[in-house]
N, C-alpha and C positions, 0 to 999 in steps of 0.2 A: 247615628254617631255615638249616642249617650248611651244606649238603650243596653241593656245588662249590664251595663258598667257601673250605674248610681242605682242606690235605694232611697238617698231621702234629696228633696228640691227644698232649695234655697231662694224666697222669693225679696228681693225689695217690696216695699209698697209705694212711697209716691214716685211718681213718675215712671211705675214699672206697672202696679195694677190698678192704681187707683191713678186718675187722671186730676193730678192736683193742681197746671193749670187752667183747667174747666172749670171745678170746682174751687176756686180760689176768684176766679173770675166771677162767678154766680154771687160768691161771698161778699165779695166790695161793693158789687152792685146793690144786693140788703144794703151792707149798713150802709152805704152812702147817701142813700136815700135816706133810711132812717136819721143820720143825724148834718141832712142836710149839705152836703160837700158837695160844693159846686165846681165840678170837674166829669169830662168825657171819660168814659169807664175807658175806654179804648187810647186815651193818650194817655193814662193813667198807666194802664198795663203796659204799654208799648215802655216805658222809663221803670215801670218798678220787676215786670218778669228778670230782665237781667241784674237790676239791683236786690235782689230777692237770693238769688243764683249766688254773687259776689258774696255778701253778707254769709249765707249760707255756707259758704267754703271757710269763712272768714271760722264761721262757730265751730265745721267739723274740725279746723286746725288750732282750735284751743285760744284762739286768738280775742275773743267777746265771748261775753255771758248771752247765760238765753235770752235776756232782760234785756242786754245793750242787743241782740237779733232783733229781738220784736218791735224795738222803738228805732233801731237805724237804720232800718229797714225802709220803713213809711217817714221819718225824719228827712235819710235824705233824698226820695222822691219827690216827697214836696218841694224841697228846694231848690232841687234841678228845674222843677217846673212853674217856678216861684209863686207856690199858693202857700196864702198867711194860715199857717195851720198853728194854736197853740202847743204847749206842751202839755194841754189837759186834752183836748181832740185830739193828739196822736195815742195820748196813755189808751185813752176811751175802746178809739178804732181798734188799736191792736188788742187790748182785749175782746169786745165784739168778734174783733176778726177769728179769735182762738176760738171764742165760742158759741159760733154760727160757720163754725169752715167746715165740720163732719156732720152739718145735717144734710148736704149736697153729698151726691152720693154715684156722681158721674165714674166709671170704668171705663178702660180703653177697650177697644172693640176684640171681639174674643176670649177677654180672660173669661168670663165663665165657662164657655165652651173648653179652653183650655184648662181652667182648673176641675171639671169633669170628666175630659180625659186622662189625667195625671192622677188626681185623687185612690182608683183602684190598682194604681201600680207603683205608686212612689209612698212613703212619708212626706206629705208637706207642710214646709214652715216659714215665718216669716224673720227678717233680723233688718230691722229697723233705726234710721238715727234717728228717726224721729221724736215728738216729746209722749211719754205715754198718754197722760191724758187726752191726749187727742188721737194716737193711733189705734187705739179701743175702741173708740166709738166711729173712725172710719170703718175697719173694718166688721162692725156690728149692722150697721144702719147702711153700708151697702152690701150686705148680705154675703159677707166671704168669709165671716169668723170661723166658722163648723169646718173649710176645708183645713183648717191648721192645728198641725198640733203642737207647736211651740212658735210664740212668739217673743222674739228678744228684739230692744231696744235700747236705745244706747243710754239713757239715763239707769235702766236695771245694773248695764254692764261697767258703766263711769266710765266708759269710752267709748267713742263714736266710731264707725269704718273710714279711714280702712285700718285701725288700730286691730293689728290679729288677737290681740283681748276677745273682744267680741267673738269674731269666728271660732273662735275656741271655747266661749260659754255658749254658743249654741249648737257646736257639736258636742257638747258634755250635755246638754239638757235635752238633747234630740239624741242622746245613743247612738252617735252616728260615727264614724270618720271620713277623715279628710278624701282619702281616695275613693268614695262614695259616693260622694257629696258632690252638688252641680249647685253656683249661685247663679242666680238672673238677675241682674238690675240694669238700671239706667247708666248709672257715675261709672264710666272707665275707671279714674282714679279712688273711688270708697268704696264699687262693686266686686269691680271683675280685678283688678289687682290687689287689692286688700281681701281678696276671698283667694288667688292664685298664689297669696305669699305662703298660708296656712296647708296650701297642698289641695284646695279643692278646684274642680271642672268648673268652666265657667261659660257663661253665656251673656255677651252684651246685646242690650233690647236698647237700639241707640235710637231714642225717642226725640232727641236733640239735633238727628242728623248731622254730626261731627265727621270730622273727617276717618277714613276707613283707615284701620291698623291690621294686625294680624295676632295680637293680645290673645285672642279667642274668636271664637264664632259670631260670626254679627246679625243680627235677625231686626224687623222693621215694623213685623208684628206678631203680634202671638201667637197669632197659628201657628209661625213657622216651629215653634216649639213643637208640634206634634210629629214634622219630621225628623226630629234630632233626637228625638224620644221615644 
């Protein structure tokens, strides 16, 4: 479908190559251990993956700081699931959490195969909301830094997706343009229409299993990327 029509890929990273509820899951179970938090890692998750998601939308829409993310994130968890957590064990966690999240180094099944086959025929790059500091060392420590060659994030760009800011600093730092360009991520709304507003091909890797649109192309895993490519 793609294939002579782009030169460079456009990848998200969590939830597109790197598997951030896995590894987020590995995470809590450290520290929780570590500082004692007497809670089922599993009713934990089952309340905080989609208060994670909420918050998360809250920050790409300008609405919290990174600071009110990190802490109301685990804040209001806890309280739905009424454990007496202070406001010194939540500061704690969530930092732990930042800095024990990218030694876990889980991938969704195929992306290396897939970024071995893309590597000799496309430019590839990453455009990230995520926070730098910590998207460095994911893609370091799970072994995918070498296939890219530009990675933009939204603290670089002072806007997050699907603000076409972004899309526009990283076809200006990737030499690229729009009608060349193919995104792949997760987020219908900061993916694949915040990358189709700027003119680029898009592909949704609907990892959430959302309801089916016609936005763009839907794929379920990343293989199927070798077909469209």
């Amino acid at each position: 479908m793609f294939e002579n029509k782009v030169t460079d890929v456009f990848f998200d990273l969590d939830h597109t190559l790197w598997d951030f509820d896995k590894n987020s899951a590995f995470t809590f179970q450290k520290i929780f251990k570590e500082q004692n938090v007497a809670l089922e890692l599993e009713d934990f998750l089952e309340v905080y993956m989609p208060a994670n998601l909420k918050f998360w939308r809250l920050f790409r829409e300008e609405k919290i700081t990174k600071e009110e993310l990190r802490y109301q994130r685990l804040k209001s968890v806890f309280d739905t699931m009424g454990y007496a957590a202070t406001d010194d064990l939540i500061h704690l966690l969530s930092d732990e959490y930042i800095n024990n999240l990218s030694s876990f180094n889980t991938l969704f099944p195929n992306a290396i195969e897939v970024l071995n086959y893309l590597k000799p025929k496309y430019k590839l790059h990453i455009i990230t909301n995520g926070f730098q500091e910590v998207q460095e060392k994911k893609l370091i420590n799970s072994g995918i830094h070498s296939y890219f060659d530009q990675i933009i994030d939204s603290e670089m760009a002072g806007v997050k997706k699907p603000n076409p800011i972004i899309f526009n600093l990283a076809l200006n730092r990737a030499g690229a343009i729009p009608e060349k360009s193919l995104m792949i991520g997760d987020s219908l709304e900061a993916d694949i229409i915040g990358a189709k507003s700027v003119g680029f091909h898009t592909i949704h890797f609907n990892a959430h299993k959302e309801e089916t649109h016609d936005v763009s192309p839907i794929i379920y895993n990343l293989e199927e990327i070798k077909s469209l490519l």
